[in-house]
Wavefront OBJ file of the C-alpha trace (Angstrom):
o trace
v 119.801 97.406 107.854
v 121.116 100.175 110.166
v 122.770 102.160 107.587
v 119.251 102.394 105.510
v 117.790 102.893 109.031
v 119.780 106.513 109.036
v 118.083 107.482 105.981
v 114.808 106.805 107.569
v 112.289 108.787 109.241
v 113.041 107.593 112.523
v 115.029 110.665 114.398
v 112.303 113.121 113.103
v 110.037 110.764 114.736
v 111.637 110.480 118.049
v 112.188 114.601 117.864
v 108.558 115.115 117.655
v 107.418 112.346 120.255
v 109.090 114.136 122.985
v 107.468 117.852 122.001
v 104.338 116.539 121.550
v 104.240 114.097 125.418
v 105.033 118.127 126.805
v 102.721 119.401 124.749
v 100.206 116.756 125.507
v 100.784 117.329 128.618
v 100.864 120.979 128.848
v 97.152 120.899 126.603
v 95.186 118.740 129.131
v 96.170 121.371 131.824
v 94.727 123.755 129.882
v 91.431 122.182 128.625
v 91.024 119.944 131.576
v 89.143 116.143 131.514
v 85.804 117.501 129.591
v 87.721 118.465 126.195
v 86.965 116.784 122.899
v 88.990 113.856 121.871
v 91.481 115.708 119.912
v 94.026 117.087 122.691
v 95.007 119.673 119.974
v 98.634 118.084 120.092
v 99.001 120.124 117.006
v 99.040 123.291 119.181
v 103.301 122.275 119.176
v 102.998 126.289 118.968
v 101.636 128.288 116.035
v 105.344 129.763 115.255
v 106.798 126.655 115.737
v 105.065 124.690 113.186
v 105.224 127.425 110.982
v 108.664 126.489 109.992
v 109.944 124.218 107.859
v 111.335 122.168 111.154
v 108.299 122.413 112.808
v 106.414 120.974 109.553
v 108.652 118.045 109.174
v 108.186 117.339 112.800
v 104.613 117.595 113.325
v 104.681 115.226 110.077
v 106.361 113.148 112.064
v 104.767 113.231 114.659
v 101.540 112.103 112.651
v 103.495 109.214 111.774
v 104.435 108.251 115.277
v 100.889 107.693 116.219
v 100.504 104.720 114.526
v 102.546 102.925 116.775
v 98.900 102.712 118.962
v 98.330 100.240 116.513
v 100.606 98.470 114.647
v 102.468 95.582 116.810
v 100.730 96.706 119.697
v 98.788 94.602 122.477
v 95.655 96.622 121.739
v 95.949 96.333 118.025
v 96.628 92.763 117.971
v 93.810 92.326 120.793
v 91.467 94.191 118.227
v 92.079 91.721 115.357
v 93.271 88.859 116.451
v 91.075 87.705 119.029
v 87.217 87.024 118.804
v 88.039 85.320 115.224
v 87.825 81.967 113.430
v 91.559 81.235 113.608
v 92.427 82.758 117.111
v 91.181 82.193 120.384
v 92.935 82.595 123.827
v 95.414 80.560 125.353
v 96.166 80.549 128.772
v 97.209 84.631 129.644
v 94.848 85.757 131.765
v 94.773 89.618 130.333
v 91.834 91.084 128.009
v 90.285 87.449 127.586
v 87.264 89.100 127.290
v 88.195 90.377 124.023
v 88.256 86.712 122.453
v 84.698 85.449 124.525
v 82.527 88.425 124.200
v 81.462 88.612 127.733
v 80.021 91.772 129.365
v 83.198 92.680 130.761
v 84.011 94.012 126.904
v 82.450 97.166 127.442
v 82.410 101.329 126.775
v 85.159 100.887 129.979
v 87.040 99.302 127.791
v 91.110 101.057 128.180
v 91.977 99.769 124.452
v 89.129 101.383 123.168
v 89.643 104.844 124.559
v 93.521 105.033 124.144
v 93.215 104.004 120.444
v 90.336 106.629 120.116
v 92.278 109.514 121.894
v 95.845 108.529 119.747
v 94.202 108.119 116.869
v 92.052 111.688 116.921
v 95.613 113.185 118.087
v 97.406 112.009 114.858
v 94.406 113.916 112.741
v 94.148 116.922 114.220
v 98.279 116.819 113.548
v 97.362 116.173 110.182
v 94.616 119.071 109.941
v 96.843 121.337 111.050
v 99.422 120.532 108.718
v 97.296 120.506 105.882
v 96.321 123.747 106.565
v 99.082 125.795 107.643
v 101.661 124.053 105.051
v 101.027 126.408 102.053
v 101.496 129.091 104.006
v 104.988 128.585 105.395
v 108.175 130.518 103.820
v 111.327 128.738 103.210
v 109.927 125.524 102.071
v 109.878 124.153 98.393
v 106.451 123.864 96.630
v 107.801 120.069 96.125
v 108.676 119.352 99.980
v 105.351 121.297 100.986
v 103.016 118.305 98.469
v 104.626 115.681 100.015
v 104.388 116.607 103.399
v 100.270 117.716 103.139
v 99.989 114.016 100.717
v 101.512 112.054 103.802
v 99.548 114.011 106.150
v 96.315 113.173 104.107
v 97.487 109.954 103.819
v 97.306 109.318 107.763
v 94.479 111.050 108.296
v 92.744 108.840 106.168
v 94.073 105.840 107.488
v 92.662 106.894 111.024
v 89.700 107.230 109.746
v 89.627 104.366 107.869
v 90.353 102.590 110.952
v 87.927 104.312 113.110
v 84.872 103.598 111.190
v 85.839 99.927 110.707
v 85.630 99.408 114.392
v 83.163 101.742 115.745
v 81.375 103.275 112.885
v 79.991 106.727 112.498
v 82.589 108.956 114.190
v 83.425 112.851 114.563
v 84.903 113.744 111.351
v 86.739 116.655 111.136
v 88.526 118.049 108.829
v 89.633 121.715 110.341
v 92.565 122.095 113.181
v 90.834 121.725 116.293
v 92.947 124.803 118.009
v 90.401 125.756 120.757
v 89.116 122.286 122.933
v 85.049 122.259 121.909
v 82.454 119.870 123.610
v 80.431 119.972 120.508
v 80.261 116.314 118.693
v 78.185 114.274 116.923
v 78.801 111.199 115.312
v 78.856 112.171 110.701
v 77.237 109.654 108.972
v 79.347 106.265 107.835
v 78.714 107.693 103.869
v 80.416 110.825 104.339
v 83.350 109.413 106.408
v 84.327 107.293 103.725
v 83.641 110.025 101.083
v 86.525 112.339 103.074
v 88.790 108.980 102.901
v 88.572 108.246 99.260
v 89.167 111.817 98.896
v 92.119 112.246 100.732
v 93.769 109.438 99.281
v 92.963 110.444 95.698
v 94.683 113.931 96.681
v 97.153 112.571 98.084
v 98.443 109.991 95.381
v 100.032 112.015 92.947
v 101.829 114.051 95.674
v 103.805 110.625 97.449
v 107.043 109.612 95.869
v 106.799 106.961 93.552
v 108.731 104.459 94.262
v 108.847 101.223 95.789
v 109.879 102.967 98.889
v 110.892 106.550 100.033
v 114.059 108.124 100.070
v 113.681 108.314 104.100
v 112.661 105.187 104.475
v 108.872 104.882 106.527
v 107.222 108.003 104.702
v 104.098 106.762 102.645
v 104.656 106.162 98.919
v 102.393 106.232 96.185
v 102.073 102.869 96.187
v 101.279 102.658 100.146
v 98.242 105.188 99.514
v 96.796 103.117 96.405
v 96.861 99.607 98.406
v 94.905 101.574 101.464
v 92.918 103.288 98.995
v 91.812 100.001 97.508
v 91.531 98.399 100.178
v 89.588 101.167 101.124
v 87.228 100.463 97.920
v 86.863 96.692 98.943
v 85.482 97.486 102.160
v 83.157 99.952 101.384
v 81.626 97.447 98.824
v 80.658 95.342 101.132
v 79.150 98.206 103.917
v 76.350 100.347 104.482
v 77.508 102.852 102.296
v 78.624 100.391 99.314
v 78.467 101.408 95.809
v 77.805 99.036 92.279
v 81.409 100.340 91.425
v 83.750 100.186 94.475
v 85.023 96.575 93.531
v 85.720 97.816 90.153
v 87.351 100.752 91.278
v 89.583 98.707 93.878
v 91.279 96.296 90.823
v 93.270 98.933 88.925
v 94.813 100.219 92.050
v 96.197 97.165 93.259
v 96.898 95.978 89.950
v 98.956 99.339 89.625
v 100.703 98.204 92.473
v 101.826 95.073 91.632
v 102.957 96.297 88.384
v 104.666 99.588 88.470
v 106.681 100.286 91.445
v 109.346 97.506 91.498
v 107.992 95.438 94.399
v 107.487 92.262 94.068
v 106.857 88.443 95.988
v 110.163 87.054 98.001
v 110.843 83.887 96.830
v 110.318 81.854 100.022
v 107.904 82.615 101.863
v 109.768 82.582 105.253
v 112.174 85.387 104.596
v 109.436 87.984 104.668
v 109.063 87.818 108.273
v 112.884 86.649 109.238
v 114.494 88.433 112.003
v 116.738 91.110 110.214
v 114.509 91.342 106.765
v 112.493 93.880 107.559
v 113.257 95.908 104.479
v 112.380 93.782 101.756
v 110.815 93.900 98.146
v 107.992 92.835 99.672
v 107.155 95.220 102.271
v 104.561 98.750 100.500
v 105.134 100.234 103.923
v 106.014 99.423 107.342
v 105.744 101.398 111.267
v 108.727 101.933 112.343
v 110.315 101.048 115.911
v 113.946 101.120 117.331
v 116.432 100.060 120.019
v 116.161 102.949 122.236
v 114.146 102.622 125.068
v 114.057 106.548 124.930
v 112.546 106.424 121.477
v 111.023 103.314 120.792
v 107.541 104.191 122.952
v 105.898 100.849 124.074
v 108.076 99.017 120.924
v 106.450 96.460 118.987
v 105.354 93.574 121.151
v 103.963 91.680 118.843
v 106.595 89.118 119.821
v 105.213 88.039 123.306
v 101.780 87.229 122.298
v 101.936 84.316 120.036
v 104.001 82.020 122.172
v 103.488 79.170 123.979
v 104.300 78.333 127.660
v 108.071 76.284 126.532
v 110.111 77.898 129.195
v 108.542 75.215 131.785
v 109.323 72.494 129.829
v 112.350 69.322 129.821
v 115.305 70.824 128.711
v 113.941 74.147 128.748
v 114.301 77.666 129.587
v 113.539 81.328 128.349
v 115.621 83.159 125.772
v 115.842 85.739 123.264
v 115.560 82.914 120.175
v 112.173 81.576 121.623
v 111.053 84.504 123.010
v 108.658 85.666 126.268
v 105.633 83.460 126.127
v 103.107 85.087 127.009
v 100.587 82.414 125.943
v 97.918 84.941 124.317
v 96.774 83.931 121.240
v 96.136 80.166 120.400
v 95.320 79.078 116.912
v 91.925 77.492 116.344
v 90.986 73.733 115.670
v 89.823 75.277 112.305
v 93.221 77.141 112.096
v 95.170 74.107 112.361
v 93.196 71.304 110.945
v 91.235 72.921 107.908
v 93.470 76.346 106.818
v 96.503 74.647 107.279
v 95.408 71.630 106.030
v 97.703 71.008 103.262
v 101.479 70.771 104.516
v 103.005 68.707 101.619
v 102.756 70.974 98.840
v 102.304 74.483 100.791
v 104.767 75.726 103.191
v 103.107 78.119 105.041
v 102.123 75.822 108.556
v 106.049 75.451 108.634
v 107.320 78.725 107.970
v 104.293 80.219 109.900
v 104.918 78.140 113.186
v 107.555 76.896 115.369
v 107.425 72.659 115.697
v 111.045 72.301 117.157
v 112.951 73.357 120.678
v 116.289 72.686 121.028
v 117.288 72.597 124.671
v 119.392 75.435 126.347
v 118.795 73.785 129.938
v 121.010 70.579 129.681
v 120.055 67.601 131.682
v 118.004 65.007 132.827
v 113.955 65.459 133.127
v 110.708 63.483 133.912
v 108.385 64.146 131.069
v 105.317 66.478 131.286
v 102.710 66.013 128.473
v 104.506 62.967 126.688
v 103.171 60.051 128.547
v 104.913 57.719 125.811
v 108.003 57.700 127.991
v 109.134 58.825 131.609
v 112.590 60.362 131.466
v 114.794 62.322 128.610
v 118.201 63.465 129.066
v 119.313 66.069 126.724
v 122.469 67.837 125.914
v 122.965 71.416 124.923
v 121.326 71.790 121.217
v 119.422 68.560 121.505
v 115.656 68.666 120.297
v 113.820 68.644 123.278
v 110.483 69.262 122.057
v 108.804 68.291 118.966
v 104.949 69.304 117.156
v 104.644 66.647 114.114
v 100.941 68.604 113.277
v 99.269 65.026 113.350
v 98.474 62.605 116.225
v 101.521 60.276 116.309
v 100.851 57.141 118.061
v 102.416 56.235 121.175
v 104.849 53.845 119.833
v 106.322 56.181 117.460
v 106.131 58.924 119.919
v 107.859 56.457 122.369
v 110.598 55.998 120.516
v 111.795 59.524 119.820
v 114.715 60.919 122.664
v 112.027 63.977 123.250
v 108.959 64.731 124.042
v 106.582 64.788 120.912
v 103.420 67.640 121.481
v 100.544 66.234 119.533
v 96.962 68.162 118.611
v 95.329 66.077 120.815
v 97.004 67.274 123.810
v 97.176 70.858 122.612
v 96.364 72.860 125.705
v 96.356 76.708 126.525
v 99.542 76.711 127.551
v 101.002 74.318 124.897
v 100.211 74.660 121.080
v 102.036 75.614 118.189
v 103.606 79.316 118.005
v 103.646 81.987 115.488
v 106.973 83.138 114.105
v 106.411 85.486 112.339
v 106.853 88.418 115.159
v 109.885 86.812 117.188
v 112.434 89.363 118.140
v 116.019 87.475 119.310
v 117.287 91.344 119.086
v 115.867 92.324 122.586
v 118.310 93.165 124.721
v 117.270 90.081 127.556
v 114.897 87.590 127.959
v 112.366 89.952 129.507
v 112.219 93.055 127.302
v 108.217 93.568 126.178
v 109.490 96.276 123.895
v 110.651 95.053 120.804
v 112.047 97.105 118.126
v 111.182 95.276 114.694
v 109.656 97.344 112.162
v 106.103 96.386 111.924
v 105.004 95.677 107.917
v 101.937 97.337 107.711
v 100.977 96.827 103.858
v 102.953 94.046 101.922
v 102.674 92.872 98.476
v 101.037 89.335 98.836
v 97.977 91.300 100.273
v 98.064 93.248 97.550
v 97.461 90.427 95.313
v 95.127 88.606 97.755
v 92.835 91.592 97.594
v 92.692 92.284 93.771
v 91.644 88.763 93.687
v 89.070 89.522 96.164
v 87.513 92.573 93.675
v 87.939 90.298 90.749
v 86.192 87.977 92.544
v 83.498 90.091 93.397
v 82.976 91.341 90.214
v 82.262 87.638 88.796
v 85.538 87.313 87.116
v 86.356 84.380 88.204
v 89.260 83.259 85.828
v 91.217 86.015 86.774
v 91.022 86.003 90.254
v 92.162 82.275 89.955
v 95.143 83.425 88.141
v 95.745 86.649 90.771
v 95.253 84.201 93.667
v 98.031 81.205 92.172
v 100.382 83.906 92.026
v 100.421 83.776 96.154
v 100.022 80.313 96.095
v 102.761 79.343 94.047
v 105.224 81.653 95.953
v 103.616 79.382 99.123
v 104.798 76.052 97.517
v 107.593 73.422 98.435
v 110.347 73.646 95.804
v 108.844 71.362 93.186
v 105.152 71.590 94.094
v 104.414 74.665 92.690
v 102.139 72.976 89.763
v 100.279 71.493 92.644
v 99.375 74.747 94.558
v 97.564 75.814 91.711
v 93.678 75.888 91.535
v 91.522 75.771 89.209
v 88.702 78.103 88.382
v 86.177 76.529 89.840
v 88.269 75.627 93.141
v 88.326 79.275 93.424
v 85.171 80.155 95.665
v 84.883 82.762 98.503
v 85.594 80.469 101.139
v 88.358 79.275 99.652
v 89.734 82.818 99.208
v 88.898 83.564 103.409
v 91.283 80.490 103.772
v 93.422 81.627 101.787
v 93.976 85.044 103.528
v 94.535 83.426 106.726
v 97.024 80.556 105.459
v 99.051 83.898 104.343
v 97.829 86.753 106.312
v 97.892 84.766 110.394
v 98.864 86.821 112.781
v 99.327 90.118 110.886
v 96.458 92.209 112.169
v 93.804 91.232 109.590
v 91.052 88.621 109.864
v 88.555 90.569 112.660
v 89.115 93.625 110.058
v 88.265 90.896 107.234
v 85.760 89.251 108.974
v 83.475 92.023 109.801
v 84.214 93.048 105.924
v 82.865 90.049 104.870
v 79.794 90.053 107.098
v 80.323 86.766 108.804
v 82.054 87.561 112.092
v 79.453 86.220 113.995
v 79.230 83.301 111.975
v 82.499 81.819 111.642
v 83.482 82.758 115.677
v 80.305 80.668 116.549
v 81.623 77.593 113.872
v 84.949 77.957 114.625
v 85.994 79.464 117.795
v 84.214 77.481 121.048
v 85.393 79.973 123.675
v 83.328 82.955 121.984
v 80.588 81.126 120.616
v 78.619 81.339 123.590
v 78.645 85.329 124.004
v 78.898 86.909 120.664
v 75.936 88.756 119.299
v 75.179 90.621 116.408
v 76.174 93.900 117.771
v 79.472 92.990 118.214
v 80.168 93.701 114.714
v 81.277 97.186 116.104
v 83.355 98.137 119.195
v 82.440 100.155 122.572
v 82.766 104.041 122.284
v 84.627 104.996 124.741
v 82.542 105.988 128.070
v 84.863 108.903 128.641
v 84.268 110.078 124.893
v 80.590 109.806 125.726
v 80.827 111.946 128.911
v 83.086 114.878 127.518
v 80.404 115.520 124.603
v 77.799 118.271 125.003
v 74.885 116.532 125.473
v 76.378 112.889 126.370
v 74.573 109.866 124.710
v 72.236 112.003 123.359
v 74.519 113.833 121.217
v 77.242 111.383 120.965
v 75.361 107.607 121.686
v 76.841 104.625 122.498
v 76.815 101.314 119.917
v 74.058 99.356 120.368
v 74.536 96.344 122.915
v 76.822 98.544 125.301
l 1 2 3 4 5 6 7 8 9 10 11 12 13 14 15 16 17 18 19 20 21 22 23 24 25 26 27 28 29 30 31 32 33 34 35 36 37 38 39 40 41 42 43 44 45 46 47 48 49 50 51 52 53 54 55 56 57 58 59 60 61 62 63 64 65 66 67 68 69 70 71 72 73 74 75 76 77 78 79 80 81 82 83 84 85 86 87 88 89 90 91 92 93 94 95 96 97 98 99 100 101 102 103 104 105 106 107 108 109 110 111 112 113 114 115 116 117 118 119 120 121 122 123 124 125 126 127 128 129 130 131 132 133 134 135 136 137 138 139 140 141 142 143 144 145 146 147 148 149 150 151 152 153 154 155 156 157 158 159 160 161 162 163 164 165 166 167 168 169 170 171 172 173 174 175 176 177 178 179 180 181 182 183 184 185 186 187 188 189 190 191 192 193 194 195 196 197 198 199 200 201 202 203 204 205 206 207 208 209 210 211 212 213 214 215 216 217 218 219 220 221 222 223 224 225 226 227 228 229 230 231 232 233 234 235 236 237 238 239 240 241 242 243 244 245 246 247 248 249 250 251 252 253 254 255 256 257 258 259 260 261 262 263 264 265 266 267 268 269 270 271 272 273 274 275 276 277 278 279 280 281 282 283 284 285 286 287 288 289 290 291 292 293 294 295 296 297 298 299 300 301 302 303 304 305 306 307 308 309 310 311 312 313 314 315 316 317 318 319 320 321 322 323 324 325 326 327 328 329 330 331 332 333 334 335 336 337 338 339 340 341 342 343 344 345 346 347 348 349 350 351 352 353 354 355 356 357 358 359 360 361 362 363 364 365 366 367 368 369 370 371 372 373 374 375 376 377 378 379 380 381 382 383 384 385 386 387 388 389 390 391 392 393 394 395 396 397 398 399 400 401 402 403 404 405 406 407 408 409 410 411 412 413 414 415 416 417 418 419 420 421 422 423 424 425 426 427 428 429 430 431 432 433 434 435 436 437 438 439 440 441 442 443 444 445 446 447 448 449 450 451 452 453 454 455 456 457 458 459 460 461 462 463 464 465 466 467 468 469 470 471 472 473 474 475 476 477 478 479 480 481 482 483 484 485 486 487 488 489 490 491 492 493 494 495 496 497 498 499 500 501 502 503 504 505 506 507 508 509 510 511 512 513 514 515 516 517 518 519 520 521 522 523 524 525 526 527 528 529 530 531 532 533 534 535 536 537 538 539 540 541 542 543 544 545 546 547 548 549 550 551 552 553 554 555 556 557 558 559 560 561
């Protein structure tokens, strides 16, 4: 993994992120707390980034800002909690992003860092879309891919922006002189400047399964966001009869013609060390240097729950820092993951077994079926059957056996999918996984969703058994597969979250889909109570708000806030 690691985009990354923090830095001295959003971090210096280094690095440097997102606390805050499958376990930080109180407001310091990265990375972009052409010693060939991967970004910002908070600033022109003057463009036109930038920038990415510096955007990374892209707006304010149809040749093209393809099992697309896979369209890359890495992927810490207190029991790199963040739903448990003997996905997903690293004997905590447990080094202390186990069978296990029933916010089962034993101690918060951003199985998941949509039922069936197949138990593929008229839309929202938990999807899908507010009051008791119809969008930031010419009345506020 290291050696393909050298060939990736990494050290052009970590050039940039130290120009552009002085820069940064050097900018909001200049254009003081009132300046628009965009810090004009693309002022790196007008000679500088007329050279080919300078290009390269403010590419880079493009990149680099989507590490606000991907395996970040704010980016799994923004999509994880508040959902049908997620709600919060026992961490007392940013609760108020799962229940909906009042606290969740235009205040709110996820909100206005994403905002201020995000606008950052585009007006990086702008300016290297516009002063590309112009620079000498630089190939025609070198100067399409670098304004396609700038486009690329750009439009994934955007894409993001107007998913959460809706009509935004768009601009399109390097912001070189700080301006108070901003209004919020129309949803229709934001999504217009997407779909165009991704068309453009298509033919321009390499095509190929992945680049030749490993993290730059392929071809095949800008037609999954573009159809994506399509699927989304279809269901919006600015939806069109065609979008759905427009979505299902771009994944399709996907799937079929760069290479990539399903892993066999299931639990090797996540595992510790795969990171490069034929699975993976794109990833955000992180590393081990605590110089480079920025705040790392944390993705890790988040998911776990509290087994460091436990018989037998104490924290490592293999289990991970439990921060107890994110706790899986009654729904989650009971109803996605329903079916464990044909599909593996609850047992590659989540962790049921702890093998002690704290020898000795212990009075039990939560497993009442017995009073003491001795265990030696590797013995299970700590086991999660899934089902309610009675207390005789429980009784007569050498461990402590966690059942639903006594599930609690500190103690329920844990995602895997994001543990990082490569930290350098027990403590480390910044992890340095590469985040997969875009994989294949979502590909597929979402064709089926825009066959779906356009009433072809039989083939979304057939797109859909594809994923579940992959899903099954050796031998029990024939029984993963559904029938046409299994295959209904809430059986495809399952579906996504048996394969997509924990990967910075469902609030994204659920607001697609129209029923956030629905499903969180079904499914998710701790937000019920709060969660109103306007929450379908986040908070603008206050400070956003403030720095406009005009305030509110120029640049409102979401309803609700």
């Amino acid at each position: 993994m290291q050696t393909m690691k050298n060939l990736s985009i990494e050290k052009q990354i970590k050039n940039l992120a130290l120009k552009g923090a002085l820069v940064l830095g050097l900018l909001v001295g200049q254009a003081c707390q009132d300046a628009l959003q965009e810090d004009v971090i693309s002022q790196i210096g007008a000679d500088y980034l007329n050279t080919q280094k300078g290009l390269d690095d403010a590419v880079s440097a493009a990149y680099s800002t989507m590490r606000i997102w991907y395996g970040t606390e704010r980016g799994n805050n923004f999509t994880e909690f508040g959902t049908d499958i997620y709600t919060n376990g026992a961490d007392g930080s940013w609760k108020f992003m799962n229940t909906y109180t009042n606290q969740f407001d235009s205040n709110n310091g996820h909100a206005r860092e994403l905002w201020d990265e995000l606008y950052r990375g585009i007006n990086t972009c702008n300016a290297v879309i516009e002063r590309a052409p112009d620079i000498a010693g630089v190939s025609e060939a070198v100067k399409t891919q670098r304004i396609a991967e700038a486009k690329f970004i750009r439009a994934h910002h955007y894409f993001l922006l107007v998913q959460l908070f809706g009509p935004v600033e768009l601009r399109l022109e390097e912001t070189k002189v700080p301006t108070k003057e901003v209004s919020r463009t129309p949803e229709s036109e934001i999504y217009a400047a997407i779909i165009q930038d991704l068309s453009q920038a298509i033919p321009g990415l390499e095509a190929k399964k992945a680049s030749s510096q490993y993290g730059r955007a392929t071809r095949a990374a800008a037609e999954h966001l573009l159809g994506r892209v399509y699927v989304t707006k279809g269901t919006s304010t600015s939806k069109a009869s065609d979008d759905f149809a427009k979505a299902e040749p771009l994944f399709k093209n996907v799937i079929a013609n760069y290479g990539l393809n399903l892993l066999d099992d299931f639990g090797q697309v996540h595992a510790f060390g795969n990171e490069i896979n034929n699975e993976v369209i794109w990833s955000v890359q992180y590393t081990r240097s605590p110089l480079t890495n920025g705040g790392g992927n944390n993705s890790h810490v988040f998911f776990l729950m509290e087994y460091d207190t436990q018989p037998g029991m104490q924290r490592d790199t293999e289990n991970g820092r439990p921060f107890k963040r994110y706790r899986p739903t009654v729904y989650a448990m009971e109803t996605v993951f329903q079916n464990r003997e044909n599909d593996s996905r609850y047992k590659k997903s989540y962790k049921d077994t702890y093998k002690s690293n704290k020898p000795g004997t212990y009075n039990t905590t939560f497993d009442n079926s017995k009073a003491k447990l001795t265990f030696a080094a590797g013995d299970t202390t700590m086991f999660l059957p899934g089902y309610n186990m009675t207390a005789a069978e429980r009784a007569s296990k050498p461990y402590q056996v966690l059942i639903p029933s006594a599930y609690t916010e500190k103690l329920f089962p844990a995602l895997t999918k994001h543990l990082d034993p490569g930290r350098v101690d027990r403590t480390q918060f910044q992890g340095g996984r590469d985040y997969i951003a875009m994989r294949l199985a979502d590909t597929y998941l979402l064709l089926a969703e825009a066959q779906f949509r356009q009433g072809k039922i039989a083939e979304a069936t057939s797109t859909i058994n594809v994923v579940r197949k992959r899903a099954a138990w050796p031998g029990k593929q024939a029984a993963m597969e559904i029938t046409a008229s299994e295959m209904t839309f809430d059986f495809l929202m399952e579906e996504r979250a048996r394969e997509l938990t924990g990967e910075q999807t469902r609030w994204l899908d659920l607001k697609r889909w129209g029923n956030l507010i629905e499903r969180v009051k079904k499914y998710n008791p701790q937000a019920a109570p709060n969660i109103k119809d306007f929450h379908v969008l986040r908070p603008i930031p206050q400070n956003q708000i403030d720095r406009a010419e005009g305030g509110a009345s120029s640049f409102p506020q979401n309803p609700g806030y």
